[in-house]
Biopython code that builds the backbone (N, CA, C, O; Angstrom):
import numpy as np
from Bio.PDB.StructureBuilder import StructureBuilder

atoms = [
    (1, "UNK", "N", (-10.257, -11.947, -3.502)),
    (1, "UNK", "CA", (-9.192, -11.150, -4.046)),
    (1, "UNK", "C", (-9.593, -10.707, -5.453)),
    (1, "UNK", "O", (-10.420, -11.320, -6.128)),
    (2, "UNK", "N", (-8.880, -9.479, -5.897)),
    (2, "UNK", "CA", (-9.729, -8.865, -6.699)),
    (2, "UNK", "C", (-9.157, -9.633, -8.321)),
    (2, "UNK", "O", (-8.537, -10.654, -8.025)),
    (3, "UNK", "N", (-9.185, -9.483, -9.482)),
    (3, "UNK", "CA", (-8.683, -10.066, -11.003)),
    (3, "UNK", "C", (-8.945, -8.782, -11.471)),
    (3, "UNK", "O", (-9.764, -7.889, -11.252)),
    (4, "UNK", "N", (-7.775, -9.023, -12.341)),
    (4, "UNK", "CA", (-7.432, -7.810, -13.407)),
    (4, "UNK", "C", (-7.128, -8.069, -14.074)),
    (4, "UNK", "O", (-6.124, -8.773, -13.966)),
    (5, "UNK", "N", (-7.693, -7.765, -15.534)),
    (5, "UNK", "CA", (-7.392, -8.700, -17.100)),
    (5, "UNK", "C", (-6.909, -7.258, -18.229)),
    (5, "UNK", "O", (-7.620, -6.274, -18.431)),
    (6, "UNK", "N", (-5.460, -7.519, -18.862)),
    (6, "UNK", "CA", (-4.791, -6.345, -19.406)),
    (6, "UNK", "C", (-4.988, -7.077, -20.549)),
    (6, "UNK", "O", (-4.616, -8.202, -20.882)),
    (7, "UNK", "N", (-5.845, -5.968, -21.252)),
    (7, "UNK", "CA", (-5.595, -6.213, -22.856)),
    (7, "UNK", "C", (-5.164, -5.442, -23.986)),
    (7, "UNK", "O", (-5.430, -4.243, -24.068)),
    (8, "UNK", "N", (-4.645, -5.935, -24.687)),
    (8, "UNK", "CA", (-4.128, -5.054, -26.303)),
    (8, "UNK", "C", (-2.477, -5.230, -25.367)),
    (8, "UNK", "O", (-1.963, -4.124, -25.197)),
    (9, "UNK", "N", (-1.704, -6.323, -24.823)),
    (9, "UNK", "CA", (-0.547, -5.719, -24.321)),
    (9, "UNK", "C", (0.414, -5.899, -25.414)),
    (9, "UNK", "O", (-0.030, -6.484, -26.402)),
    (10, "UNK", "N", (1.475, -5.568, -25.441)),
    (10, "UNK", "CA", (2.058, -5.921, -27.065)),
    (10, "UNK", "C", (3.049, -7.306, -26.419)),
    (10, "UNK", "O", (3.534, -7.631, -25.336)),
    (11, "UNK", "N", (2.974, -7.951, -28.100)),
    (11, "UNK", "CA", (4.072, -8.964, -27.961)),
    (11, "UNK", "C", (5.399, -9.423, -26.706)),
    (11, "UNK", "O", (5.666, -10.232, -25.818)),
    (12, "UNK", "N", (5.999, -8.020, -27.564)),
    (12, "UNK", "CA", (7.303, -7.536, -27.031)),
    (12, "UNK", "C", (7.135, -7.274, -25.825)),
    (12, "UNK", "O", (8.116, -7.661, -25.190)),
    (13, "UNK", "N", (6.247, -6.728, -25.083)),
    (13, "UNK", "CA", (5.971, -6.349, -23.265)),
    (13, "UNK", "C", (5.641, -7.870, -22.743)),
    (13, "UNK", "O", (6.234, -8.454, -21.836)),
    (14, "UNK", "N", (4.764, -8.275, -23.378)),
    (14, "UNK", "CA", (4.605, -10.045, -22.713)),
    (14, "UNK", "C", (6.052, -10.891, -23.070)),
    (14, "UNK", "O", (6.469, -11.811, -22.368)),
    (15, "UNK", "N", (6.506, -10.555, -23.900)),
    (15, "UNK", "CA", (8.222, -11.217, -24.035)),
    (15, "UNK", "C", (9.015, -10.860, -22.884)),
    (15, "UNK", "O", (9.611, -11.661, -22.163)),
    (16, "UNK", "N", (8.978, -9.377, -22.735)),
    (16, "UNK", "CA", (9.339, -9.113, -21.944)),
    (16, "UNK", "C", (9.390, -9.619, -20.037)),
    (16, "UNK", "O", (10.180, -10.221, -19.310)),
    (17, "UNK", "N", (8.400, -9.121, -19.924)),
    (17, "UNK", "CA", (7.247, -9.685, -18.636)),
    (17, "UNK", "C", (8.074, -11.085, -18.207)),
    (17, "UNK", "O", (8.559, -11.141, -17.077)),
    (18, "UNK", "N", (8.256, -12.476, -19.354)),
    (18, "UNK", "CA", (7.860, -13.515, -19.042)),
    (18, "UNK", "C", (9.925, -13.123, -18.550)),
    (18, "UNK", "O", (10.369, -13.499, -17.466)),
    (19, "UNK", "N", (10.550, -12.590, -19.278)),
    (19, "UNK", "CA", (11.847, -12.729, -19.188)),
    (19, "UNK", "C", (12.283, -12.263, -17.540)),
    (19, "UNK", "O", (13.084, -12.800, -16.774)),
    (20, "UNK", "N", (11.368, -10.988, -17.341)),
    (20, "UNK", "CA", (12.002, -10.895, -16.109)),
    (20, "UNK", "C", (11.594, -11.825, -14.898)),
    (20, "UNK", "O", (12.347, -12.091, -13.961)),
    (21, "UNK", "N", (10.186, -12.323, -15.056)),
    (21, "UNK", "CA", (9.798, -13.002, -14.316)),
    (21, "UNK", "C", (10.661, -14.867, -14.117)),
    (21, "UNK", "O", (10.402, -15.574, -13.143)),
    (22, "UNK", "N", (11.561, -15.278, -15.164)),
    (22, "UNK", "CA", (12.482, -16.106, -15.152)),
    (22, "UNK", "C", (13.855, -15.724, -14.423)),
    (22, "UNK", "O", (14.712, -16.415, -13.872)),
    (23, "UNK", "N", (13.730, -14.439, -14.625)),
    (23, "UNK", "CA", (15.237, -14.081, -13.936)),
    (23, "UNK", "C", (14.701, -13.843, -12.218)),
    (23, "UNK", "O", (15.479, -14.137, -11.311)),
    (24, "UNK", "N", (13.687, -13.440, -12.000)),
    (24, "UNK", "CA", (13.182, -13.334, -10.922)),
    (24, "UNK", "C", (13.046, -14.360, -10.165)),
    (24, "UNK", "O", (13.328, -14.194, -8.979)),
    (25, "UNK", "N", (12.567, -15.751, -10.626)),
    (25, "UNK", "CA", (12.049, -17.012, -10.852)),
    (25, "UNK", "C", (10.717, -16.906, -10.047)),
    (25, "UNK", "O", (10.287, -17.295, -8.961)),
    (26, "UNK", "N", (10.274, -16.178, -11.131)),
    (26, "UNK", "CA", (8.480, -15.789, -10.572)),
    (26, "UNK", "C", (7.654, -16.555, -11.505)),
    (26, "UNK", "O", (8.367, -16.786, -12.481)),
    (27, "UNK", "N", (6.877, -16.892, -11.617)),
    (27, "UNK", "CA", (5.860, -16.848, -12.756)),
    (27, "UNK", "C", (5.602, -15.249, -13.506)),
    (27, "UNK", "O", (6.102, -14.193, -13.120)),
    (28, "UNK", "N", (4.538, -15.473, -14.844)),
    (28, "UNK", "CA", (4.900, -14.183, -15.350)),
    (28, "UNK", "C", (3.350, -13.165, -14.497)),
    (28, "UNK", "O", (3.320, -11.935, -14.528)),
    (29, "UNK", "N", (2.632, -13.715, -14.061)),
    (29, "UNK", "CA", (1.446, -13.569, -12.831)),
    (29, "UNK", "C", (1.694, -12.675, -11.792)),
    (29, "UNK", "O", (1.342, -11.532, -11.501)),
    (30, "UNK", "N", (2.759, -13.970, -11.091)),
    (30, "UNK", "CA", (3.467, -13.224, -9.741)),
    (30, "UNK", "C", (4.281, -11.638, -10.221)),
    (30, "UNK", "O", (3.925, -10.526, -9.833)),
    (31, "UNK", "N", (5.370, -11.926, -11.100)),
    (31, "UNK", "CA", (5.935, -10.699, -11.307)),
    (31, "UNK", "C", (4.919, -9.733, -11.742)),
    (31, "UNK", "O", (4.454, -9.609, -10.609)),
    (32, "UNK", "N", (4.315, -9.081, -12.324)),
    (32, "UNK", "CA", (3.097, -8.669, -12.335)),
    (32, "UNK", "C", (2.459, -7.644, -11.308)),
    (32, "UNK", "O", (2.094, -6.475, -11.186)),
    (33, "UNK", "N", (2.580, -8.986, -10.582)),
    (33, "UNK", "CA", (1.951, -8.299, -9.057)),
    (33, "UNK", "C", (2.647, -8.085, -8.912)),
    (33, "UNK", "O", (2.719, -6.995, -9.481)),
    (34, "UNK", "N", (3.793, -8.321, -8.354)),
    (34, "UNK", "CA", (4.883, -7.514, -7.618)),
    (34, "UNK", "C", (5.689, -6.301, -8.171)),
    (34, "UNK", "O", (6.156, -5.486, -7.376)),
    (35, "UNK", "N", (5.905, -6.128, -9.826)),
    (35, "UNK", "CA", (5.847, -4.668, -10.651)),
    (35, "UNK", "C", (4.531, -4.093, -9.851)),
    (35, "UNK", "O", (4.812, -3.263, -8.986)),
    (36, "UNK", "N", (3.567, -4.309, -9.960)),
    (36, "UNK", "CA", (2.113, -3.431, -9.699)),
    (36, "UNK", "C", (2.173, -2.669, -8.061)),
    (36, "UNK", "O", (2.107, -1.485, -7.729)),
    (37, "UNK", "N", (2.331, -3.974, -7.233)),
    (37, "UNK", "CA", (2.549, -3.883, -5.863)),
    (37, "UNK", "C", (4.127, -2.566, -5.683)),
    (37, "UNK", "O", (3.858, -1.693, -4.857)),
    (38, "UNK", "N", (4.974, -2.474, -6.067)),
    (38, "UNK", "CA", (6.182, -1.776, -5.890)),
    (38, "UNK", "C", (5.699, -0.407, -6.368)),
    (38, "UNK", "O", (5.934, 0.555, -5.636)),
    (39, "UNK", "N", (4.795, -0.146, -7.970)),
    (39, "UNK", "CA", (4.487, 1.115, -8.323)),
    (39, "UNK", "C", (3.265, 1.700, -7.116)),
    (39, "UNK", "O", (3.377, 2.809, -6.592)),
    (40, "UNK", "N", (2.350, 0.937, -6.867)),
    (40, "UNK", "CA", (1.429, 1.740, -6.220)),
    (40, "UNK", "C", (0.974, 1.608, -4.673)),
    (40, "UNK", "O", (0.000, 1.879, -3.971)),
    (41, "UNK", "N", (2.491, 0.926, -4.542)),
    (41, "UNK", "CA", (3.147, 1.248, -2.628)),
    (41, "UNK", "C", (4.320, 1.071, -2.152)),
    (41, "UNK", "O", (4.495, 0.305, -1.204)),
    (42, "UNK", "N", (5.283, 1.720, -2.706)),
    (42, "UNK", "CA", (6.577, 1.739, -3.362)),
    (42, "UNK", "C", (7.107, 1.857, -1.220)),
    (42, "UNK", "O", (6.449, 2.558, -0.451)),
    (43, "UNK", "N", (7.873, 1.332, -0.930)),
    (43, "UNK", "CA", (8.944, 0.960, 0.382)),
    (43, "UNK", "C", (9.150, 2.014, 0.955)),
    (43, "UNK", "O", (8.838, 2.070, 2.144)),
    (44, "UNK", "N", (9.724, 3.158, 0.321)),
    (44, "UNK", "CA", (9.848, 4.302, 0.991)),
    (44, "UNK", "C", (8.929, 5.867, 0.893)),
    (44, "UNK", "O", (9.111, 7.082, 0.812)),
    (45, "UNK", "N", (7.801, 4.791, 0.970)),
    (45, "UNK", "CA", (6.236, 5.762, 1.164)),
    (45, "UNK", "C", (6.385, 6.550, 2.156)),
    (45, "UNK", "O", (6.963, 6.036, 3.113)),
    (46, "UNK", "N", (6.039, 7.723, 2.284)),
    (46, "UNK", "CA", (5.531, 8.717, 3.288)),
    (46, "UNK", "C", (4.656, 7.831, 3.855)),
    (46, "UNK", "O", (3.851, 7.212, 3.159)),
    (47, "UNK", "N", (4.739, 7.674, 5.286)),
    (47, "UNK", "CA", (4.015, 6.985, 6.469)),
    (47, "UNK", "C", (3.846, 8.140, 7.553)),
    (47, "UNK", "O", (4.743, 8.662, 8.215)),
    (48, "UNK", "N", (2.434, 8.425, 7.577)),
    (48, "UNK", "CA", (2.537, 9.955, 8.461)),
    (48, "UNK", "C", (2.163, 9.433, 9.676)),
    (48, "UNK", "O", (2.038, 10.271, 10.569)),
    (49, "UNK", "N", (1.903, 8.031, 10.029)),
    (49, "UNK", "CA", (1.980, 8.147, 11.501)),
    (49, "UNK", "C", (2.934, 7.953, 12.012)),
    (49, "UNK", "O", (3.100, 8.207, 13.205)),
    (50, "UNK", "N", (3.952, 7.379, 11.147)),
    (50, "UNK", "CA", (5.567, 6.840, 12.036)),
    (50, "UNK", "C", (6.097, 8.346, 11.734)),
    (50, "UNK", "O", (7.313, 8.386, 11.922)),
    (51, "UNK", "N", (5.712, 9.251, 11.437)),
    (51, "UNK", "CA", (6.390, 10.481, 11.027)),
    (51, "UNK", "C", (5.913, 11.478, 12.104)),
    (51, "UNK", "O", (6.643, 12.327, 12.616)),
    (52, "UNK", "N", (4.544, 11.276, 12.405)),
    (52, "UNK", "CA", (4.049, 12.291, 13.596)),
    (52, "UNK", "C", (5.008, 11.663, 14.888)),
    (52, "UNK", "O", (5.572, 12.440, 15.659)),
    (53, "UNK", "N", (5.117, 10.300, 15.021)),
    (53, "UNK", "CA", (5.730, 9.760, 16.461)),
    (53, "UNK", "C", (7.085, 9.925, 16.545)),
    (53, "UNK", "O", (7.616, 9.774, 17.645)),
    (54, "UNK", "N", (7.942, 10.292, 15.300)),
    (54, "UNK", "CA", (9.153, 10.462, 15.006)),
    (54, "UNK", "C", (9.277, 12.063, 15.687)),
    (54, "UNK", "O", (10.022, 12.371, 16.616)),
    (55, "UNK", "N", (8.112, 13.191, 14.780)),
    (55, "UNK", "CA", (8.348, 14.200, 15.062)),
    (55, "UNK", "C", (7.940, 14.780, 16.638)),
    (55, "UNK", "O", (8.291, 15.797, 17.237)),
    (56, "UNK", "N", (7.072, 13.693, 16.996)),
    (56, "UNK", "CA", (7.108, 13.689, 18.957)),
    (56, "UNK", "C", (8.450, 13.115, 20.147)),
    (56, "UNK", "O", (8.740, 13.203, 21.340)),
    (57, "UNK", "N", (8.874, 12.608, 19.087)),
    (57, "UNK", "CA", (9.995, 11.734, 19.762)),
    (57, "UNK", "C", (11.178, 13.352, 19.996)),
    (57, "UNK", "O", (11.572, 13.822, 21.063)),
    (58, "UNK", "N", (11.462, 13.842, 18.587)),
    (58, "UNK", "CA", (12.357, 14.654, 18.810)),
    (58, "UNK", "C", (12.042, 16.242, 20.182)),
    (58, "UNK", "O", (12.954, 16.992, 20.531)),
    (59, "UNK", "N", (10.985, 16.324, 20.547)),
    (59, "UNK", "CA", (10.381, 17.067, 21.403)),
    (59, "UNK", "C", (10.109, 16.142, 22.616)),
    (59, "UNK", "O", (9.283, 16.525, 23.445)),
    (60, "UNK", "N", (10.849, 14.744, 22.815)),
    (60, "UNK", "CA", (10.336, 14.124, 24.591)),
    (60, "UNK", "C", (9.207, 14.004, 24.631)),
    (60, "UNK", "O", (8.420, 14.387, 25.496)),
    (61, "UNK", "N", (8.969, 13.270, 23.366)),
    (61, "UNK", "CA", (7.524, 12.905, 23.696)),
    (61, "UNK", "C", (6.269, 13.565, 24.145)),
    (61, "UNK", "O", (6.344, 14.691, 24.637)),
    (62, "UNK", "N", (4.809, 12.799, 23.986)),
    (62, "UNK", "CA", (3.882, 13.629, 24.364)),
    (62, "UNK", "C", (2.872, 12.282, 25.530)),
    (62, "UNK", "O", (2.737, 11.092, 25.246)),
    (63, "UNK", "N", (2.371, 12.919, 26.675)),
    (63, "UNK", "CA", (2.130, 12.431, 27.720)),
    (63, "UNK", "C", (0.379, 12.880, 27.336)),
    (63, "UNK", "O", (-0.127, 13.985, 27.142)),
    (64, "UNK", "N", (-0.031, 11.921, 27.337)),
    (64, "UNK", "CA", (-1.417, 12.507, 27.480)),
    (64, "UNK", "C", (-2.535, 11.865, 28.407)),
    (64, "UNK", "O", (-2.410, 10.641, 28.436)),
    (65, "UNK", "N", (-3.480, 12.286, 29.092)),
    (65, "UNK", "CA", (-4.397, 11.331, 30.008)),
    (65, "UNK", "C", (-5.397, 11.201, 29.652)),
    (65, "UNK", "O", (-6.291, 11.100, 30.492)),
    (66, "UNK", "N", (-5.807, 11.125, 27.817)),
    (66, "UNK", "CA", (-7.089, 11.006, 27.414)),
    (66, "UNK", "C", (-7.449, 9.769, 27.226)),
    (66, "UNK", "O", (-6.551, 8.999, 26.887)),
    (67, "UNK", "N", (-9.086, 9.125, 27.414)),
    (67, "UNK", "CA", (-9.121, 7.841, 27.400)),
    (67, "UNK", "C", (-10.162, 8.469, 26.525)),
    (67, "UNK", "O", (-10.696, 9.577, 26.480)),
    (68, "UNK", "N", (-10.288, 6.960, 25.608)),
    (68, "UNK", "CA", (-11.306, 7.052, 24.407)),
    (68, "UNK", "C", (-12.861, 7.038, 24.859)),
    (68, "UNK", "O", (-13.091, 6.305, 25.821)),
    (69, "UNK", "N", (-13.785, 7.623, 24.401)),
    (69, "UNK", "CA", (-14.781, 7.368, 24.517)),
    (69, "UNK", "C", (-15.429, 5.577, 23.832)),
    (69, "UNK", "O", (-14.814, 5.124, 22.867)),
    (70, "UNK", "N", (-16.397, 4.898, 24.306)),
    (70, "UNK", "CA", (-16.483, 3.600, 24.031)),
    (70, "UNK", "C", (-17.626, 3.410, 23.743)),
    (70, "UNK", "O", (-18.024, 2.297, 23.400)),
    (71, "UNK", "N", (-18.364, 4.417, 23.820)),
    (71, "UNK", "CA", (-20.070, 4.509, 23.406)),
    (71, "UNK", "C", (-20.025, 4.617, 21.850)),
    (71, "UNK", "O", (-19.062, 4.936, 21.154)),
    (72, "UNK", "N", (-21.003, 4.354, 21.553)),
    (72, "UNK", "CA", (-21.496, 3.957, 20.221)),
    (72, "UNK", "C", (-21.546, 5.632, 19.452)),
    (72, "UNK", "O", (-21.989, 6.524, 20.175)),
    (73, "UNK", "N", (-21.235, 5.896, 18.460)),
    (73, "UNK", "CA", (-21.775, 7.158, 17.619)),
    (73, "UNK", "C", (-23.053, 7.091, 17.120)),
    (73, "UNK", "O", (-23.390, 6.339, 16.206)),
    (74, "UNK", "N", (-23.930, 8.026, 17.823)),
    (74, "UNK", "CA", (-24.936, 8.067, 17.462)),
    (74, "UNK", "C", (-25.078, 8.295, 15.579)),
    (74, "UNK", "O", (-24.225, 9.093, 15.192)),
    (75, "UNK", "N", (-25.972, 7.745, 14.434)),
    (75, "UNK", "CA", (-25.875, 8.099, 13.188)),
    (75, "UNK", "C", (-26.154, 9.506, 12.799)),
    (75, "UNK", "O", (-27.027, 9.885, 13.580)),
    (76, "UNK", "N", (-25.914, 10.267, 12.154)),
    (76, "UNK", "CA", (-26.527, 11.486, 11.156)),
    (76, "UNK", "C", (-27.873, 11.501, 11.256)),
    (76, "UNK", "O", (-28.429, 10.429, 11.019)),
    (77, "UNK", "N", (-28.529, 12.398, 11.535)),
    (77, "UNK", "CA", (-30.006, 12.630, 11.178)),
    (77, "UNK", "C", (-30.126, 13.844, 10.162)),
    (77, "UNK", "O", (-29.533, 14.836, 10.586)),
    (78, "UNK", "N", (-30.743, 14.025, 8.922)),
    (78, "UNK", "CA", (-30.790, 14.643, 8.024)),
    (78, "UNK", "C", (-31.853, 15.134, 8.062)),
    (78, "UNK", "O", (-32.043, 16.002, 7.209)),
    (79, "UNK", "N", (-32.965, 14.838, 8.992)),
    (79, "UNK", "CA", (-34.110, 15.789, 9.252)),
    (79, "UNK", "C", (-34.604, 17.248, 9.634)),
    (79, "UNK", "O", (-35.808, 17.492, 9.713)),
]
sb = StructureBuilder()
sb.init_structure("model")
sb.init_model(0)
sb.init_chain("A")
sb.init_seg("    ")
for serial, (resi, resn, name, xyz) in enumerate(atoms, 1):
    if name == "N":
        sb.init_residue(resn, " ", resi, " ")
    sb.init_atom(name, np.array(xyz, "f"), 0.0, 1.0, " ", f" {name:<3s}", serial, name[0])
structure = sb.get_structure()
């Protein structure tokens, strides 16, 4: 898992931090993550595959008889 070390934070923001994370009853760590986690994948994200199956649903669905191919992809040749 990855570490992330914030520096120059001011006083008053680590005062802060530790306060909500008591009202939370987080550590001031956990809250942290979970401020971080909420800004940069916030609950009511655009999800475009539940959105394509939503927008198939309203049209009865889509029926299809394609089966995947299972063979290997051959690599790029740049020659």
């Amino acid at each position: 898992m990855a570490a992330v070390t914030i520096r120059n934070l001011s006083e008053e923001t680590h005062r802060a931090l530790k306060l909500r994370a008591a009202e939370n009853g987080r550590s001031t760590e956990s809250e942290i993550r979970q401020i971080l986690e909420q800004a940069v994948r916030p609950s009511k994200r655009l999800k475009i595959g539940s959105e394509l199956a939503a927008l198939g649903e309203q049209f009865g669905g889509i029926t299809s008889k394609f089966s995947r191919d299972k063979n290997p992809t051959e690599p790029a040749s740049f020659e």
